[in-house]
C-alpha positions as CSV (number, residue, x, y, z in Angstrom):
1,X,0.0,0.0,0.0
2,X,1.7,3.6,-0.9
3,X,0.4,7.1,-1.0
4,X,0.7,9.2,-3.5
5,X,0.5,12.8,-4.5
6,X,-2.2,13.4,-7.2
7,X,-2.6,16.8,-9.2
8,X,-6.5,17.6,-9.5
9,X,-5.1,19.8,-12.6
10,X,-4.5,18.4,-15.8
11,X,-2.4,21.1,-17.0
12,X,-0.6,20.6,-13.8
13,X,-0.2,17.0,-14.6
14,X,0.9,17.5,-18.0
15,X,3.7,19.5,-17.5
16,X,5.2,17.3,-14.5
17,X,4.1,14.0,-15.6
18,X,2.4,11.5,-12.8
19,X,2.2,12.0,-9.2
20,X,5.4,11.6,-7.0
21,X,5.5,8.2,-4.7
22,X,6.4,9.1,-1.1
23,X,7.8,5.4,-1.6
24,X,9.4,3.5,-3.5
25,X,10.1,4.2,-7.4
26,X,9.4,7.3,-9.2
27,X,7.5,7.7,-12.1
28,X,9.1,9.6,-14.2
29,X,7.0,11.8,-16.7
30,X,7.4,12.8,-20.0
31,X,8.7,15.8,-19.1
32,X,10.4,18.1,-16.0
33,X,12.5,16.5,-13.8
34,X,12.3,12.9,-12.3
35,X,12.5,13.4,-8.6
36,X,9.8,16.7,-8.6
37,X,6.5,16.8,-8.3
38,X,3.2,19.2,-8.0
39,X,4.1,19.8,-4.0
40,X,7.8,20.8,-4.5
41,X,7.5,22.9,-7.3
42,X,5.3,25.0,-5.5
43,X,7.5,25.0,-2.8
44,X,10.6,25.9,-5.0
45,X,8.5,28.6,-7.1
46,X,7.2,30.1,-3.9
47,X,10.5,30.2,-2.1
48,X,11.9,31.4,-5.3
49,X,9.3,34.3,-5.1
50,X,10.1,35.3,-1.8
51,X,14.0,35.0,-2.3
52,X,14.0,31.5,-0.3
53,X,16.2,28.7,-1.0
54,X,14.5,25.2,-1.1
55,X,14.0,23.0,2.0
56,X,17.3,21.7,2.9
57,X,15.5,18.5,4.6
58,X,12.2,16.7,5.6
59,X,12.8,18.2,9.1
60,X,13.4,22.0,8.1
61,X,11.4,24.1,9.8
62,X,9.0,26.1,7.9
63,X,7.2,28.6,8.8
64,X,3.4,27.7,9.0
65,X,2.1,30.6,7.3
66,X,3.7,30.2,4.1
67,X,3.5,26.4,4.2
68,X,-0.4,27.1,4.5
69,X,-0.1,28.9,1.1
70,X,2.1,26.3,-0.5
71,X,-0.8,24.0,0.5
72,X,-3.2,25.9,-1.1
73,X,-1.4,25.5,-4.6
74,X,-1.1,22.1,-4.3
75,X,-3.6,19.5,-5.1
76,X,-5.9,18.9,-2.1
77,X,-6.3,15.7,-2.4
78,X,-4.4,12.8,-2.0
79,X,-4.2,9.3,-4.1
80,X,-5.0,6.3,-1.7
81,X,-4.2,3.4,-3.9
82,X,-5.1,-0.1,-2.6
83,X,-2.9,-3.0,-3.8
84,X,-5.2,-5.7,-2.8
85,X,-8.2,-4.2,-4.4
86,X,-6.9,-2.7,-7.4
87,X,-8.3,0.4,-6.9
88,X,-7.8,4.5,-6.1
89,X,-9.8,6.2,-3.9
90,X,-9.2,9.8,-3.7
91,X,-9.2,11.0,-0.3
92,X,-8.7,15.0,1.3
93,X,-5.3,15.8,2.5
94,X,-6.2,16.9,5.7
95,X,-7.4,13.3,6.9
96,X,-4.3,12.3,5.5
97,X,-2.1,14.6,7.1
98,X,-2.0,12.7,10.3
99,X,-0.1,9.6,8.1
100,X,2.7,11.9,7.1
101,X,3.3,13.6,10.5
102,X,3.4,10.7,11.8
103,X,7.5,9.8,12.6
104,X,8.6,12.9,10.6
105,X,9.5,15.0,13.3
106,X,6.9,17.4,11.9
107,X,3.6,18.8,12.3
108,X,0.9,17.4,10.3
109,X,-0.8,19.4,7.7
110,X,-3.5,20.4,9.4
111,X,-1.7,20.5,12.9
112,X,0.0,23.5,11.3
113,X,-3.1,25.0,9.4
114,X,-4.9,25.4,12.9
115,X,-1.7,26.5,13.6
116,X,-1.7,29.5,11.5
117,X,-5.6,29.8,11.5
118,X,-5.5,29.8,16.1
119,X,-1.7,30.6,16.6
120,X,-1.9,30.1,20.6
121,X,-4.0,27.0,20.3
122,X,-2.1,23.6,21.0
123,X,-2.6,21.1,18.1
124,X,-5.4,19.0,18.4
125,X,-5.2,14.7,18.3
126,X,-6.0,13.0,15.7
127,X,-9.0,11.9,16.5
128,X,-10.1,15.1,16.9
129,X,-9.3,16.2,13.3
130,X,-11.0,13.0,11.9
131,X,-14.5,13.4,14.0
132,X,-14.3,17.6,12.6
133,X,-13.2,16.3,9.1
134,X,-15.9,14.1,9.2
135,X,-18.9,16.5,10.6
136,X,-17.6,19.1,7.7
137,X,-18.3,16.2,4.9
138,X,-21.4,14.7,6.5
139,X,-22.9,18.8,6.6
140,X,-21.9,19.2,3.2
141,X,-23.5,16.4,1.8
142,X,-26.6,17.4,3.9
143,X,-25.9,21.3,2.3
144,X,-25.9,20.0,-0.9
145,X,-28.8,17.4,-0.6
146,X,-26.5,14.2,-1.4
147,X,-28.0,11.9,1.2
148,X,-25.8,8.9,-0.5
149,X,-22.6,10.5,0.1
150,X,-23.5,11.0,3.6
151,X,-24.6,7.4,4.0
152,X,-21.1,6.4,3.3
153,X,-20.0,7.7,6.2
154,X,-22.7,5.5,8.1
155,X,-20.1,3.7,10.5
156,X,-17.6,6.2,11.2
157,X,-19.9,8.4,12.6
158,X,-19.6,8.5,16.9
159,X,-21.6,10.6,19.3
160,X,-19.1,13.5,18.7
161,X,-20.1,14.2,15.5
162,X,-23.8,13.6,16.1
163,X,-23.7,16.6,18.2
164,X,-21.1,18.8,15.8
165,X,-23.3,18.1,12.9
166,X,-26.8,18.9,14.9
167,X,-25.0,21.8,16.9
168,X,-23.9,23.5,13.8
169,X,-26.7,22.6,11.0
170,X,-29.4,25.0,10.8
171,X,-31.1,23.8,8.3
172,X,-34.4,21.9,10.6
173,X,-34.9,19.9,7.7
174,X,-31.9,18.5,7.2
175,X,-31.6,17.9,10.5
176,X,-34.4,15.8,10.9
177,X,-33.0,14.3,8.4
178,X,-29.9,13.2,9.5
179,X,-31.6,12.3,12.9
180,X,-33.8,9.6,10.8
181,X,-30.8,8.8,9.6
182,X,-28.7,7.7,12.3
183,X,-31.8,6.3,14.1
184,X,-32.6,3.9,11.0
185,X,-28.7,3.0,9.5
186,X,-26.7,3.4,12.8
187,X,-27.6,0.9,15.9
188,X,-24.1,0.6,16.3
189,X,-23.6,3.8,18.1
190,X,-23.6,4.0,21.9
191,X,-25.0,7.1,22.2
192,X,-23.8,10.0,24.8
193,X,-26.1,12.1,26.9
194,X,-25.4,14.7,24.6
195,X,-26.0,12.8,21.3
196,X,-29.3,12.0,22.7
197,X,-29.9,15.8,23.8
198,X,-29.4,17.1,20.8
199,X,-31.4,14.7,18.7
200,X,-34.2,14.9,21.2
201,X,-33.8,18.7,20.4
202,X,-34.1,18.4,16.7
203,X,-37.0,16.3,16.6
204,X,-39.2,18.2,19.2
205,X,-38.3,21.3,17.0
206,X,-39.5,19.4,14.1
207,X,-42.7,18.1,16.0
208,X,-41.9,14.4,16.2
209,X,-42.8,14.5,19.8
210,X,-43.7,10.4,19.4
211,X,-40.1,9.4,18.4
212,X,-38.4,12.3,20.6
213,X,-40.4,10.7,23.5
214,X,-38.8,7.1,22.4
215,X,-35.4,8.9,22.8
216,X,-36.3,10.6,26.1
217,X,-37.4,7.2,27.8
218,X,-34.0,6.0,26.3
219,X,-32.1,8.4,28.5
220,X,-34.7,7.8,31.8
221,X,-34.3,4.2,31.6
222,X,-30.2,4.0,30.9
223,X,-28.2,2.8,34.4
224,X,-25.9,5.3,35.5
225,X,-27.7,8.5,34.3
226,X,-29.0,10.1,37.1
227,X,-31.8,12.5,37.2
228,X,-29.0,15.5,37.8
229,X,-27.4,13.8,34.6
230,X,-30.9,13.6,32.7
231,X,-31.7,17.3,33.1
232,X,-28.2,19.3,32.5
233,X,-27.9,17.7,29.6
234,X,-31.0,18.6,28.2
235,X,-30.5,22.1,29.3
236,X,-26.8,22.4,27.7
237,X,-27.4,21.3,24.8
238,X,-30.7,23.6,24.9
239,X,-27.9,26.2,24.8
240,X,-25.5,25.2,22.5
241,X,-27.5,26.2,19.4
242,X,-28.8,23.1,18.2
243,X,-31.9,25.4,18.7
244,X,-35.2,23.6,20.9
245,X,-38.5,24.8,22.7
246,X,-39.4,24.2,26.3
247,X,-41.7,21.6,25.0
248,X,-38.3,19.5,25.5
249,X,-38.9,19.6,29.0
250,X,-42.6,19.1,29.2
251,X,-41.8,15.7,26.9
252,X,-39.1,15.0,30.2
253,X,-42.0,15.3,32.9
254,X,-44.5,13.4,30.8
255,X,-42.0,10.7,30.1
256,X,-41.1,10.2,34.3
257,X,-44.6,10.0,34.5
258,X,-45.7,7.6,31.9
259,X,-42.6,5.7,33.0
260,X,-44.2,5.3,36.7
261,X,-41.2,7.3,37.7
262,X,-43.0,10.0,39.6
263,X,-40.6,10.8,42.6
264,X,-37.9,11.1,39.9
265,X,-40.1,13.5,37.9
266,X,-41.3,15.6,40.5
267,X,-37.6,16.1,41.3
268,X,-36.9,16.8,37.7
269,X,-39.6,19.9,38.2
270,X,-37.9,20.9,41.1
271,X,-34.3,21.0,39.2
272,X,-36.1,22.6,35.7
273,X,-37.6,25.3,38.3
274,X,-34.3,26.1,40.1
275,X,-32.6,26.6,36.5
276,X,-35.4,29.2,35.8
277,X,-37.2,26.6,33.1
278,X,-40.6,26.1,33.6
279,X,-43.1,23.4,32.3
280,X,-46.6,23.5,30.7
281,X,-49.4,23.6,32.9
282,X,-50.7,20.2,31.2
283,X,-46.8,18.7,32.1
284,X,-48.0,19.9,35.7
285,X,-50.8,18.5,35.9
286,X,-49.9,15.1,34.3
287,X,-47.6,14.8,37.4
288,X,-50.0,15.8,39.6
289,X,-52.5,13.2,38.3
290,X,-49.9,10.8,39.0
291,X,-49.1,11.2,41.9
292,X,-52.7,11.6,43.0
293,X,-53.6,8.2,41.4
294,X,-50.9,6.1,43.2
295,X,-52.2,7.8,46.3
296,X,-48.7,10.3,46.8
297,X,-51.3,13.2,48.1
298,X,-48.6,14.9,49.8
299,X,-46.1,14.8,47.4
300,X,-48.9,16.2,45.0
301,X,-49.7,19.0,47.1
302,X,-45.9,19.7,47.9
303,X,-45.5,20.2,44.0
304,X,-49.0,22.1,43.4
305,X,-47.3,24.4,45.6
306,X,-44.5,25.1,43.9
307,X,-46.7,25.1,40.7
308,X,-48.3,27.9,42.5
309,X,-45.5,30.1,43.1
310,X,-43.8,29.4,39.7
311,X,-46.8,31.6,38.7
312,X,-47.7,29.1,35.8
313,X,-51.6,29.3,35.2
314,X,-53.8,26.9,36.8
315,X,-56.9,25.3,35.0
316,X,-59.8,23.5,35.9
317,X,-57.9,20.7,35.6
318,X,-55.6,21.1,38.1
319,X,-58.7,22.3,40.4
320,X,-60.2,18.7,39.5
321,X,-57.0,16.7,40.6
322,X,-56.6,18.6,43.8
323,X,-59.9,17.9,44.6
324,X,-60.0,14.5,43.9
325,X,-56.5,14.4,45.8
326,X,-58.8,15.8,48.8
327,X,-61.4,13.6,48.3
328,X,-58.8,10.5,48.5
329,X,-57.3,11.7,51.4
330,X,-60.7,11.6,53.2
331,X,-60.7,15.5,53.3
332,X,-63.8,16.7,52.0
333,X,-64.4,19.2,54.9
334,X,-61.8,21.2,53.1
335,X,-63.2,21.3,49.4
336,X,-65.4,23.8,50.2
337,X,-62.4,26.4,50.8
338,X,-60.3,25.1,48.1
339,X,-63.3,25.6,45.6
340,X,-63.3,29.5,47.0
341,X,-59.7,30.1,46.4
342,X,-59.8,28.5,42.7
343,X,-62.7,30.9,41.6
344,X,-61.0,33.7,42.9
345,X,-58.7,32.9,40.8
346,X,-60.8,32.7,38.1
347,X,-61.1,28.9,38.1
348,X,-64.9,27.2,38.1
349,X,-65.6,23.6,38.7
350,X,-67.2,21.9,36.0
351,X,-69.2,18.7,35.9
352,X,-65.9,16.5,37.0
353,X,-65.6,18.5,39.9
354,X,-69.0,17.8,41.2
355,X,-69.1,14.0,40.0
356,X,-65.6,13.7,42.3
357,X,-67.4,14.9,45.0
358,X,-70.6,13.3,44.7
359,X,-68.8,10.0,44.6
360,X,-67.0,10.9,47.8
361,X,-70.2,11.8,49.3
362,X,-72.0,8.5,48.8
363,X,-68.7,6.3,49.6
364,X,-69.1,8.2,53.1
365,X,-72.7,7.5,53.1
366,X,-73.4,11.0,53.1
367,X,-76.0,10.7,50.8
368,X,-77.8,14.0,51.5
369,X,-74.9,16.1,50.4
370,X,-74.7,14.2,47.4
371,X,-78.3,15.2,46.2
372,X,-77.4,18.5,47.6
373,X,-74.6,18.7,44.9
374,X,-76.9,17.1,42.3
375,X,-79.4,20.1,42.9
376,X,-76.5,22.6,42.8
377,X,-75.6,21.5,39.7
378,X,-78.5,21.9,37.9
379,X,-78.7,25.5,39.5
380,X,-75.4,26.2,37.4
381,X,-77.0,25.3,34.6
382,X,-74.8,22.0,34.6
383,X,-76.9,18.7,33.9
384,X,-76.3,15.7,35.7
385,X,-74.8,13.1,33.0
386,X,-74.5,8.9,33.6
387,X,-72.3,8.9,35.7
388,X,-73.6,10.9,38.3
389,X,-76.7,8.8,38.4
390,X,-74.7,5.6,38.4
391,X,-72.8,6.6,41.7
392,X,-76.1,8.2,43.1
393,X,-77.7,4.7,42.6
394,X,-74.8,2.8,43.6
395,X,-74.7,4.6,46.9
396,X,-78.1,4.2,47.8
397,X,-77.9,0.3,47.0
398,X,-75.3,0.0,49.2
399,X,-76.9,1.5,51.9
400,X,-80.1,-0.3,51.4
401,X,-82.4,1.8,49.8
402,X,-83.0,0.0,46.7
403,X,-86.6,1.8,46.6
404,X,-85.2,5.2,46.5
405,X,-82.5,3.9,44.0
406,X,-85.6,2.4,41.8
407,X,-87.0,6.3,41.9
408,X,-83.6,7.9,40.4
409,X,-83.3,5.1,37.9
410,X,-87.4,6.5,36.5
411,X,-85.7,9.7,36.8
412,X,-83.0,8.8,34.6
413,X,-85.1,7.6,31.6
414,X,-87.6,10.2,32.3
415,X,-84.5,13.0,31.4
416,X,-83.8,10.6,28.4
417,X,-81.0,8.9,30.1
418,X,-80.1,5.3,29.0
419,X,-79.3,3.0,32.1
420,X,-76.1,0.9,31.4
421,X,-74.6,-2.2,32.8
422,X,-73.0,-0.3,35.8
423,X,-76.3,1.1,37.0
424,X,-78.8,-2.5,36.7
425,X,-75.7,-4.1,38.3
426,X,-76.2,-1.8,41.3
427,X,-80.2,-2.9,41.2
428,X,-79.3,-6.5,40.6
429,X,-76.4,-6.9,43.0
430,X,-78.6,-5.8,46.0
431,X,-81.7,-7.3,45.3
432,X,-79.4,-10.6,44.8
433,X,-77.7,-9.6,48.4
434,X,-81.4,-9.4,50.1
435,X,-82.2,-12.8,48.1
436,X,-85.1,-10.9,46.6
437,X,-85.1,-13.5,43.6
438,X,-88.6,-11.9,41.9
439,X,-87.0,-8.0,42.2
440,X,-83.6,-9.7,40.6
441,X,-85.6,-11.4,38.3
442,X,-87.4,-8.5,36.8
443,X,-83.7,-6.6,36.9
444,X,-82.5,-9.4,34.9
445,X,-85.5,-9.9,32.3
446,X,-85.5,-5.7,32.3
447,X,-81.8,-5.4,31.2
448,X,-82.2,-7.9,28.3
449,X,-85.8,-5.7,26.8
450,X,-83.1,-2.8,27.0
451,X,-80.6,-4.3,25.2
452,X,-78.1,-4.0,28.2
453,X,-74.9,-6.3,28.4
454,X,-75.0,-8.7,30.8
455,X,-71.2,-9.1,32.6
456,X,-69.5,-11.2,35.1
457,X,-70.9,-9.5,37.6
458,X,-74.5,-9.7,36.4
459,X,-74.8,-13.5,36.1
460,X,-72.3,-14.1,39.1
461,X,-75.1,-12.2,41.4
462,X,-77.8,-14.3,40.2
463,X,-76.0,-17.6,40.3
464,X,-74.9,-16.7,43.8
465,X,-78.4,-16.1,44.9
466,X,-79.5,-19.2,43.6
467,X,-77.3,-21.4,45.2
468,X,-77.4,-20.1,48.4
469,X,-81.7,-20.5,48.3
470,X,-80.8,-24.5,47.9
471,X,-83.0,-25.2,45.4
472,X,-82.5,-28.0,42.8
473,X,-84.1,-26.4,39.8
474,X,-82.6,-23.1,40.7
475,X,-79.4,-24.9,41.0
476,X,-80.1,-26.1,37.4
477,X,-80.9,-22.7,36.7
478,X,-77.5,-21.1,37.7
479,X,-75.6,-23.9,35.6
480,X,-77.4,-22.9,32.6
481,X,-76.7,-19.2,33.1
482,X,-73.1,-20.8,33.6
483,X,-72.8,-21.7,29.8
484,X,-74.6,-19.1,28.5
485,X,-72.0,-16.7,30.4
486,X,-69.3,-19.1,28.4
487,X,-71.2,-18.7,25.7
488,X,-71.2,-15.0,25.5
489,X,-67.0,-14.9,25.9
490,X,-67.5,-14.0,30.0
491,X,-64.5,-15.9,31.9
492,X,-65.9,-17.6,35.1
493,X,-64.0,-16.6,38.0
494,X,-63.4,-18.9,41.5
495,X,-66.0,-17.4,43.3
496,X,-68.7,-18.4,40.8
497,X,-67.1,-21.8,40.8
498,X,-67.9,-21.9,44.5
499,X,-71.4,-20.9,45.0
500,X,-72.7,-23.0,42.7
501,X,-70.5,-26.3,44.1
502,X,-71.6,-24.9,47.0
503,X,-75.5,-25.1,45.9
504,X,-74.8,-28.1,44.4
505,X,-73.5,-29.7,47.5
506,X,-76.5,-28.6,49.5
507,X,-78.9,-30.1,47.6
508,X,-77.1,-33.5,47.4
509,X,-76.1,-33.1,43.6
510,X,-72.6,-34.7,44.4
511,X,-71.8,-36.3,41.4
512,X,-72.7,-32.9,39.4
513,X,-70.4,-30.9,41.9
514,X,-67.7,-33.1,41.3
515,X,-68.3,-32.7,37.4
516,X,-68.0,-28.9,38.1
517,X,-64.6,-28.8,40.2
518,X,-63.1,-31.3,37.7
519,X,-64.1,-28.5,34.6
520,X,-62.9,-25.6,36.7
521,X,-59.6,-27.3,36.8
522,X,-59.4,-28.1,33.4
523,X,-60.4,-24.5,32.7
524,X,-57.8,-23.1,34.2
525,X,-59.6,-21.7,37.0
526,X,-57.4,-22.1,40.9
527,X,-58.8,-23.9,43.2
528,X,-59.2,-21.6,46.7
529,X,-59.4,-22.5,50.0
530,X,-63.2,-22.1,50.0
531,X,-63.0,-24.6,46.7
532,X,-61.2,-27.1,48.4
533,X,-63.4,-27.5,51.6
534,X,-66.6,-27.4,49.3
535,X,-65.1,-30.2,47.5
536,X,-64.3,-32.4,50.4
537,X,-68.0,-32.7,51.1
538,X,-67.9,-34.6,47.6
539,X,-64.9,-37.1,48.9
């Protein structure tokens, strides 16, 4: 393998003949001398000019300002030939350079160009010159719309020049471009902090919030990356021109969230907030919600605080979650005064809010305020929807008043309401309780004339009843409801296993309970405790 200097100039070429080996035998041309070629005839002529002798020796020092121009006059480019291959590739002279420094005694070529360019810079390794070598050809190609050019530098590109070429392309475009890029054609990168940042960056600029979010989670999830980590490097490279938007840090919030990382994200907030950034109202209240949900109430009120005095606009969404977050906490006392202070703020509660507490209400058994609310409502010129009659109903079942939850349900159709599963499973589940078979009945034979989905929870009731009342053609009954439940795609679960062994049992029906436990098994369905002392009765 040799190196050779090539003349990009034809006239150059014909008037010294082929390119001079560094190595080995000369070529002589058909005309000039045998031992010169492009590179020392420009030295000579330029020395010549200036009243300069020519270089004495390899090692001569000479000074890097005129050796810049003699570069200039030369061919940039150097012949790499390939002996193996049979073929030339022609290749720049500065990623060459470092080759010919290298045991000369000399600086390289474009050790002594950043030389002259930064005189009281050191020279840079390199590496260094190959990753900014490489960054100026990959934005070129970008520049100039040759996406196959850059493709052949597919896997010699590193997370240094993912952020050079980002960091100094300004072109969105292209950008995204070259993002797709490396993200499609380059899984052999282990990406940086920074690589990630500034892709992340580019793509939320470019409104791929989906695939930014991938990369985001990628940085949450890596070991070793703390949230400290995480957070300054989203905010550097936020700096460092790659150009962004806060929405950057929204997507970080969102993605601790969704990621079920929420003590990690709420101190992410806390860091954003102490480096003067500050997230959307709908990243704030995503956390919230969170952390409201896994039951983190004071957490969620130590970080609606600091929403507060961030001075970030509250909504009626953040009113909803902090009630609810209330609510949980068995405070309902002190929604009353939290309602005030939102609507002096400007902030109303909507039909949410009053469901929220109407459902808090009749968990309590504090039924009156709940029709109290109901009432308000409607005073506000908000109507009561499904779900406010579902948990009115399902609160008065459970407290025994399945007369007065028969009244609301009239009321419901009489407003033009249609009753769902959820509210005849109320009906159904406490007439079943109270072994009124005739009211479940009529439930029953009421939701079918509706066209109402009978569940789980439905035929489970029912067959429960059944068995417990001991009788054999009731028993019957239930194990046809059984397979029709099969029938319509409902899964059987152990505790409808048990009551109707358990009615089978009572009425003697042995050899049909055994039957039973032996298809519960083969179903797939676990045996309990309860299942296994039922079926001893069998034995």
């Amino acid at each position: 393998m040799g190196l050779e200097w090539a003349s990009t100039s034809k006239s150059m070429m014909g008037q010294y003949g082929p390119a001079h080996k560094t190595h080995g035998t000369a070529h002589p041309g058909p005309r000039g001398p045998k031992k010169n070629g492009p590179v020392r005839y420009c030295i000579s002529k330029f020395r010549a000019r200036d009243g300069l002798s020519l270089i004495p020796s390899p090692n001569h020092f000479f000074p890097p300002s005129n050796l810049h121009k003699i570069f200039q006059l030369s061919s940039p480019f150097l012949t790499f030939r390939t002996s193996t291959f049979g073929f030339k590739r022609l290749i720049p002279l500065a990623a060459a350079s470092a080759s010919f420094s290298a045991g000369s005694g000399c600086l390289g070529t474009l050790q002594i160009q950043e030389a002259y360019r930064c005189p009281n810079k050191e020279p840079v390794s390199s590496d260094s010159i190959s990753d900014s070598f490489l960054s100026e050809k990959i934005l070129l190609g970008l520049k100039q719309g040759n996406l196959i050019s850059v493709h052949n530098y597919i896997y010699r590109i590193n997370p240094l020049v993912v952020v050079e070429v980002l960091s100094c392309c300004e072109n969105l475009q292209l950008s995204v471009k070259f993002v797709d890029l490396i993200l499609l054609n380059c899984p052999h990168i282990r990406h940086s902090s920074q690589s990630l940042s500034v892709m992340i960056h580019v793509l939320v600029r470019g409104r791929r919030l989906s695939e930014a979010q991938v990369l985001v989670l990628r940085m949450v999830r890596r070991s070793g990356i703390s949230r400290f980590d995480v957070v300054e490097s989203l905010v550097s490279t936020y700096h460092s021109g790659c150009g962004s938007n806060t929405l950057v840090f929204d997507l970080l919030v969102r993605t601790y969230v969704q990621a079920k990382k929420l003590r990690e994200g709420s101190e992410v907030f806390q860091m954003l907030r102490s480096k003067g950034f500050s997230v959307s109202i709908n990243a704030c209240n995503s956390l919230l919600g969170g952390l409201v949900k896994v039951g983190w109430v004071d957490l969620a009120w130590e970080v609606y605080w600091e929403v507060v005095r961030s001075g970030i606009d509250l909504n009626v969404y953040t009113l909803n979650i902090m009630v609810n977050a209330l609510c949980k906490d068995g405070k309902v006392d002190r929604v009353k005064l939290f309602l005030s202070d939102m609507e002096e703020k400007g902030i109303f509660p909507d039909i949410v809010t009053y469901n929220t507490l109407i459902n808090a209400y009749c968990r309590q058994g504090l039924l009156e305020e709940a029709f109290r609310l109901v009432n308000l409502m409607s005073c506000k010129g908000l109507r009561p929807g499904l779900f406010t009659y579902n948990t009115i109903i399902n609160g008065l079942c459970k407290a025994g008043n399945c007369a007065r939850a028969k009244e609301v349900l009239d009321e419901m159709l009489w407003l033009g309401l249609n009753p769902d599963t959820t509210t005849y499973n109320a009906l159904l589940s406490e007439s079943c309780r109270t072994n009124n078979i005739v009211e479940a009945e009529a439930i029953f034979r009421e939701m079918s004339s509706r066209g109402v989905y009978h569940d789980l929870i439905s035929f489970s009731a029912l067959i429960g009843m059944f068995a417990r009342n001991g009788h054999v053609d009731r028993a019957l009954e239930a194990l046809k409801m059984r397979d029709e439940m099969l029938e319509q795609g409902c899964v059987v679960d152990v505790v409808t296993y048990n009551s109707i062994m358990n009615g089978l049992c009572r009425d003697m029906m042995l050899a049909d309970a055994d039957m039973l436990f032996n298809e519960m098994v083969e179903r797939g369905v676990v045996p309990d405790f309860y299942t296994f002392t039922t079926h001893s009765r069998i034995l």
